[in-house]
C-alpha positions in Angstrom: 101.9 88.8 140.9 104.1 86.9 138.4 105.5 83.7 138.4 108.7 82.8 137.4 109.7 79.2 136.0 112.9 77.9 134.9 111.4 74.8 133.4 107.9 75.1 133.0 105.5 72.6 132.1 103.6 72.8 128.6 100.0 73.6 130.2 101.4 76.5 132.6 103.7 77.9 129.2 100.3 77.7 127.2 98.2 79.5 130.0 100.8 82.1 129.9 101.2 82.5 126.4 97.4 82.9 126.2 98.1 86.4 128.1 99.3 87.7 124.5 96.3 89.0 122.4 96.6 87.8 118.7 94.6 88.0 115.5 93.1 84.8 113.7 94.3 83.3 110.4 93.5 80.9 108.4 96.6 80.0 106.1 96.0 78.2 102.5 97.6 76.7 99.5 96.7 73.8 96.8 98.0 70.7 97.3 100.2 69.1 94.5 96.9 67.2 93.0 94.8 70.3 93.3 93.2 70.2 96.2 92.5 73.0 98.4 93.8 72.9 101.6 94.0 75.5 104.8 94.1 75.5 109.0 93.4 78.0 111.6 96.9 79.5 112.8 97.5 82.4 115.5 101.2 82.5 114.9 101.6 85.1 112.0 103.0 88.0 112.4 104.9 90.8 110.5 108.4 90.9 110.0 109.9 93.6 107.8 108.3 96.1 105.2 111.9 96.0 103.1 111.6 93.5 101.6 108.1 92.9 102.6 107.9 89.6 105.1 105.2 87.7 107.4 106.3 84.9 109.8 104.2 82.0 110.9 104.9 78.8 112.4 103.3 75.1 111.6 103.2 72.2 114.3 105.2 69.6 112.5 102.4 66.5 113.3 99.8 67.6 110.7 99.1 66.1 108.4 99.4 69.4 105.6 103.1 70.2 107.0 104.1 68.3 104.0 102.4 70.7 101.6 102.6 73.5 103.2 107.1 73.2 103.0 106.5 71.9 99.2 104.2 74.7 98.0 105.6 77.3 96.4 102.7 80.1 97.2 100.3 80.4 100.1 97.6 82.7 101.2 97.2 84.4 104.4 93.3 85.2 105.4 93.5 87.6 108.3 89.7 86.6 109.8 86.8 89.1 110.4 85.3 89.6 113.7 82.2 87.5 111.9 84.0 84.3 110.9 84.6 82.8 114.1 82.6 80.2 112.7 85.5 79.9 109.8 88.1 80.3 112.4 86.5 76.4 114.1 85.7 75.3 110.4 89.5 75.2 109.8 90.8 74.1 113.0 88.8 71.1 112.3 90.4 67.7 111.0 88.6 65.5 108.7 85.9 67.8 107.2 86.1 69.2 103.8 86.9 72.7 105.2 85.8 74.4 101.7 82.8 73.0 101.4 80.0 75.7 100.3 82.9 78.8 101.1 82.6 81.5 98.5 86.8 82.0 98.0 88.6 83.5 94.6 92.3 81.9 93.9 95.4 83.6 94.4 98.7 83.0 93.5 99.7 79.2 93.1 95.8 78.7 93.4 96.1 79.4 97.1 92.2 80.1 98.3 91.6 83.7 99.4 88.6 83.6 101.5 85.5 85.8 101.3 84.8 88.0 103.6 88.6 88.6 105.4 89.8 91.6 106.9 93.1 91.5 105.0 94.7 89.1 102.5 98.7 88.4 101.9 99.8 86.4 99.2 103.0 84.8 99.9 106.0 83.5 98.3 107.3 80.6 100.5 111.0 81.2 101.0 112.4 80.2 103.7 111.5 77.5 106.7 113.2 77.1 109.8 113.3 73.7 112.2 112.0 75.5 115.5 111.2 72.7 118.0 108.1 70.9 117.4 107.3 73.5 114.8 108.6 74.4 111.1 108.6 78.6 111.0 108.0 79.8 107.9 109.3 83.6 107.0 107.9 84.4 103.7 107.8 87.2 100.8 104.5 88.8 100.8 103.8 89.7 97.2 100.1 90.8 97.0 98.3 92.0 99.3 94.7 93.5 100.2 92.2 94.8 102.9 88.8 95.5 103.8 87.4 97.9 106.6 86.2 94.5 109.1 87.2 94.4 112.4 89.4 91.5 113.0 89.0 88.3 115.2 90.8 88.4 118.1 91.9 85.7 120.6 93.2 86.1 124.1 93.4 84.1 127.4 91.8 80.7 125.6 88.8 82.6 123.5 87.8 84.8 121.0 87.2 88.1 121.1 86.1 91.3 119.6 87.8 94.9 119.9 85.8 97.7 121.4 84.1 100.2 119.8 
């Protein structure tokens, strides 16, 4: 049976939005001085094949927002059903999240991570105010695959599609 709120509360929005399956991403880019920097994000998704562009959204506390807006490429590492352990690594503050992580640069020097079941390279266009989030819609200009399953999360944890 469904509920039905007018005004609900962040926890019960969040339990239901958990009801929607989604892939697991770790987004990159290199900070003005160099520095590698990425997070964990489950709000990409496609938008249009013409012109080719991906949407994802950034919660405006943390502390990358700033270069993340500024940059003018970043990567998009769709994660493997193995790197749930990468998926953590980045959702992590405080660590040095590349430490010891086999990755190649892309455009703008933007980490592509090892191992991924799909890479997009990604002009950064245009960004949106959307609440307590900036939502970025972006030109994907390179992009690649590899035959790995993906990481999936739904209802709070990860998960792995059926053979």
């Amino acid at each position: 049976m469904s509920q039905h709120n007018n005004t609900p509360d962040a926890r019960a929005l969040r339990d239901s939005l958990a009801m929607f399956a989604t892939g697991i991403t770790v987004v990159t880019a290199r900070a003005p001085d160099g520095t590698p920097i990425g997070l964990t994000v489950n709000s990409f998704n496609s938008v249009s094949l013409e012109p080719p562009l991906i949407v994802w959204s950034l919660a405006n506390h943390l502390p990358s927002i700033d270069v993340f807006v500024g940059c003018e490429y970043y990567a998009i590492n769709v994660l493997a059903h193995d790197q749930q352990h990468l998926s953590q690594r980045f959702a992590t503050r405080d660590i040095d999240k590349f430490a010891g992580l086999n990755c190649r640069d892309g455009l703008g020097g933007a980490p592509l991570l090892d191992g991924c079941s799909a890479w997009f390279e990604c002009r950064n266009t245009v960004r949106h105010a959307g609440g307590d989030h900036v939502i970025f819609v972006s030109e994907v200009v390179r992009h690649d695959r590899n035959p790995h399953e993906p990481l999936i999360y739904f209802g709070g944890r990860y998960r792995h599609l059926a053979p």
